[in-house]
N, CA and C atoms as a LAMMPS dump frame, in Angstrom:
ITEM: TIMESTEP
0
ITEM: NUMBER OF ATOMS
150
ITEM: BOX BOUNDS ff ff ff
-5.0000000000000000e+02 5.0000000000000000e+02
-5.0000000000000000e+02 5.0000000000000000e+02
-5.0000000000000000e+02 5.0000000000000000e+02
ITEM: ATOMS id mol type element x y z
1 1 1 N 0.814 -1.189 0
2 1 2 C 0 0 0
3 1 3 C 0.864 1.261 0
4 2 1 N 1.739 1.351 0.468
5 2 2 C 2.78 2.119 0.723
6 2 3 C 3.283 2.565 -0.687
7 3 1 N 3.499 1.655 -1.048
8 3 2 C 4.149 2.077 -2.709
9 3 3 C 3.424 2.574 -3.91
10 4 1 N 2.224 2.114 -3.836
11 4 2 C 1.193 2.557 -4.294
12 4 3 C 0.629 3.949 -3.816
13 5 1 N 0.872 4.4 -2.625
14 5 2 C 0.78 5.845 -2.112
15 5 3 C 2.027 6.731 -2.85
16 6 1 N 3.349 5.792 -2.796
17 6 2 C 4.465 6.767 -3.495
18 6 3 C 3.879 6.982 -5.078
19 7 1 N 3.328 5.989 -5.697
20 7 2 C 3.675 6.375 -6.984
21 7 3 C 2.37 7.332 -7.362
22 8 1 N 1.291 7.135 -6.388
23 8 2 C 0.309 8.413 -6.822
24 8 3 C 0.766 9.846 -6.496
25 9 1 N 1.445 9.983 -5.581
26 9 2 C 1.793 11.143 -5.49
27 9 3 C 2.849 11.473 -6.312
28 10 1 N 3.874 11.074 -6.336
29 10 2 C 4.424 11.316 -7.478
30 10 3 C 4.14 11.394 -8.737
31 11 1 N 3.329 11.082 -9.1
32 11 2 C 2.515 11.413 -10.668
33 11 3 C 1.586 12.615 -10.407
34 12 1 N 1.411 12.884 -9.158
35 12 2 C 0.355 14.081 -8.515
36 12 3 C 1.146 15.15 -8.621
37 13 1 N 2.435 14.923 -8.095
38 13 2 C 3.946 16.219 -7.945
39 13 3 C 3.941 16.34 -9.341
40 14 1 N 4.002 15.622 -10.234
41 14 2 C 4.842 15.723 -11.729
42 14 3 C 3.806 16.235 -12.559
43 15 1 N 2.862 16.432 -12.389
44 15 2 C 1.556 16.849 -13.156
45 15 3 C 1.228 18.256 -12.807
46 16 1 N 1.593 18.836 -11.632
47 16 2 C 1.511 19.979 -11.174
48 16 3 C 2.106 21.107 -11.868
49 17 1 N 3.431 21.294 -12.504
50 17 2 C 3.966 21.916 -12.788
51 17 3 C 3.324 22.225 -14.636
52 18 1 N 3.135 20.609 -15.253
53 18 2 C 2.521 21.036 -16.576
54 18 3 C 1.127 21.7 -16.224
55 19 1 N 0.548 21.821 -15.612
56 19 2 C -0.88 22.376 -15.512
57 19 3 C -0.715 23.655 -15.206
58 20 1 N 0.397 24.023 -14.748
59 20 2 C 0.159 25.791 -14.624
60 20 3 C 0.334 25.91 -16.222
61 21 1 N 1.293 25.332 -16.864
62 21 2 C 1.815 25.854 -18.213
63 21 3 C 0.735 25.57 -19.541
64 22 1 N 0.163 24.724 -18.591
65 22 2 C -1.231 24.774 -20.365
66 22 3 C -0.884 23.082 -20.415
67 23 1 N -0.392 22.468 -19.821
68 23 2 C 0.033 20.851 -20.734
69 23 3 C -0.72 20.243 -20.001
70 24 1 N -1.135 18.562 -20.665
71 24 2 C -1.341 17.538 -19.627
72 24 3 C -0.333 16.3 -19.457
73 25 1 N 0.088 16.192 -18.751
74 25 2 C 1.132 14.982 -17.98
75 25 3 C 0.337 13.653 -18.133
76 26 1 N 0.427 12.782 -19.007
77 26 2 C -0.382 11.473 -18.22
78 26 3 C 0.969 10.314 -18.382
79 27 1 N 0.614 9.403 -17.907
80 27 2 C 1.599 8.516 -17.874
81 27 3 C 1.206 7.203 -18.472
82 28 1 N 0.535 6.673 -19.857
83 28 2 C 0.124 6.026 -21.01
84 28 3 C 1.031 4.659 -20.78
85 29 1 N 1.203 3.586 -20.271
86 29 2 C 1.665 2.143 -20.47
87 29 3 C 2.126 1.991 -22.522
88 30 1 N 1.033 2.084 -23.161
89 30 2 C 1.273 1.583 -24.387
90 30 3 C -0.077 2.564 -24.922
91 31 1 N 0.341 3.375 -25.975
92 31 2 C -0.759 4.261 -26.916
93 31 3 C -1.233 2.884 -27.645
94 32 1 N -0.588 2.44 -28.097
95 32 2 C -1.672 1.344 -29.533
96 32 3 C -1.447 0.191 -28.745
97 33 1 N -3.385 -0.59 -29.35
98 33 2 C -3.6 -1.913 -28.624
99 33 3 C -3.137 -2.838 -29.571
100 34 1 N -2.531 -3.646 -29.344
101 34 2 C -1.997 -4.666 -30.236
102 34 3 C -0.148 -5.136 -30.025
103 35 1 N 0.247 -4.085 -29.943
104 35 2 C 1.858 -4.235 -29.555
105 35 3 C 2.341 -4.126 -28.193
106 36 1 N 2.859 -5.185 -28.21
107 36 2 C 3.625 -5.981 -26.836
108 36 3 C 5.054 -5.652 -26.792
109 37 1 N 5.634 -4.356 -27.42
110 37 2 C 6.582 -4.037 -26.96
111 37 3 C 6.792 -3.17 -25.933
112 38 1 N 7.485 -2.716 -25.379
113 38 2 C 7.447 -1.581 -24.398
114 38 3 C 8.919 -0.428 -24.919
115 39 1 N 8.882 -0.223 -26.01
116 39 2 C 9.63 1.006 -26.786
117 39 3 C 8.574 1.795 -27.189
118 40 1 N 7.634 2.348 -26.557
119 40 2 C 6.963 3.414 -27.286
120 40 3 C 6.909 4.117 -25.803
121 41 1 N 8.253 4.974 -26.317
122 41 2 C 8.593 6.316 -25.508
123 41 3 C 9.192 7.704 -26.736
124 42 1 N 9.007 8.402 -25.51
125 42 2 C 8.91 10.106 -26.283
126 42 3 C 10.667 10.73 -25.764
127 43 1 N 11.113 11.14 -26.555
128 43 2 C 11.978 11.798 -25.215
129 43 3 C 11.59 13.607 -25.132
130 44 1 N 11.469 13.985 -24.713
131 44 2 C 11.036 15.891 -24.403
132 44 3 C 12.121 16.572 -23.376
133 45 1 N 12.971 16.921 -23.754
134 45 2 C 14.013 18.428 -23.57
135 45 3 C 12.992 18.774 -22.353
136 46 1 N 13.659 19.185 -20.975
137 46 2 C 13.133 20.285 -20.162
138 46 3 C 13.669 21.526 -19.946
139 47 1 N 14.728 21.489 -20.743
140 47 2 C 15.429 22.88 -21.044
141 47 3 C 15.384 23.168 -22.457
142 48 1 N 15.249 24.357 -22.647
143 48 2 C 15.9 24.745 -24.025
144 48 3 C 17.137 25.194 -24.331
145 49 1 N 17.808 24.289 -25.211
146 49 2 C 19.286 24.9 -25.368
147 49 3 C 18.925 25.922 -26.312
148 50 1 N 20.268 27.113 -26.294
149 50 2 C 20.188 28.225 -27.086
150 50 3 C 21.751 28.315 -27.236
């Protein structure tokens, strides 16, 4: 139960910050039903280099 308390809040902390900015945070297992891989990741910059 315990761990299950960490990981909601932590998805609660990490969602906070896109919602002031206009975004939504979700945390998606697999977008398409059918594939049993687990490579469908994004990568997203939290800085901007200049």
């Amino acid at each position: 139960m315990l761990k299950q308390l960490i990981n909601h809040t932590s998805k609660h902390v990490a969602r906070i910050p896109g919602k002031e900015y206009g975004h939504l945070l979700t945390f998606m297992p697999k977008p398409l039903f059918g594939d049993n891989a687990s490579r469908m990741h994004v990568h997203q910059p939290l800085l901007e280099e200049r």
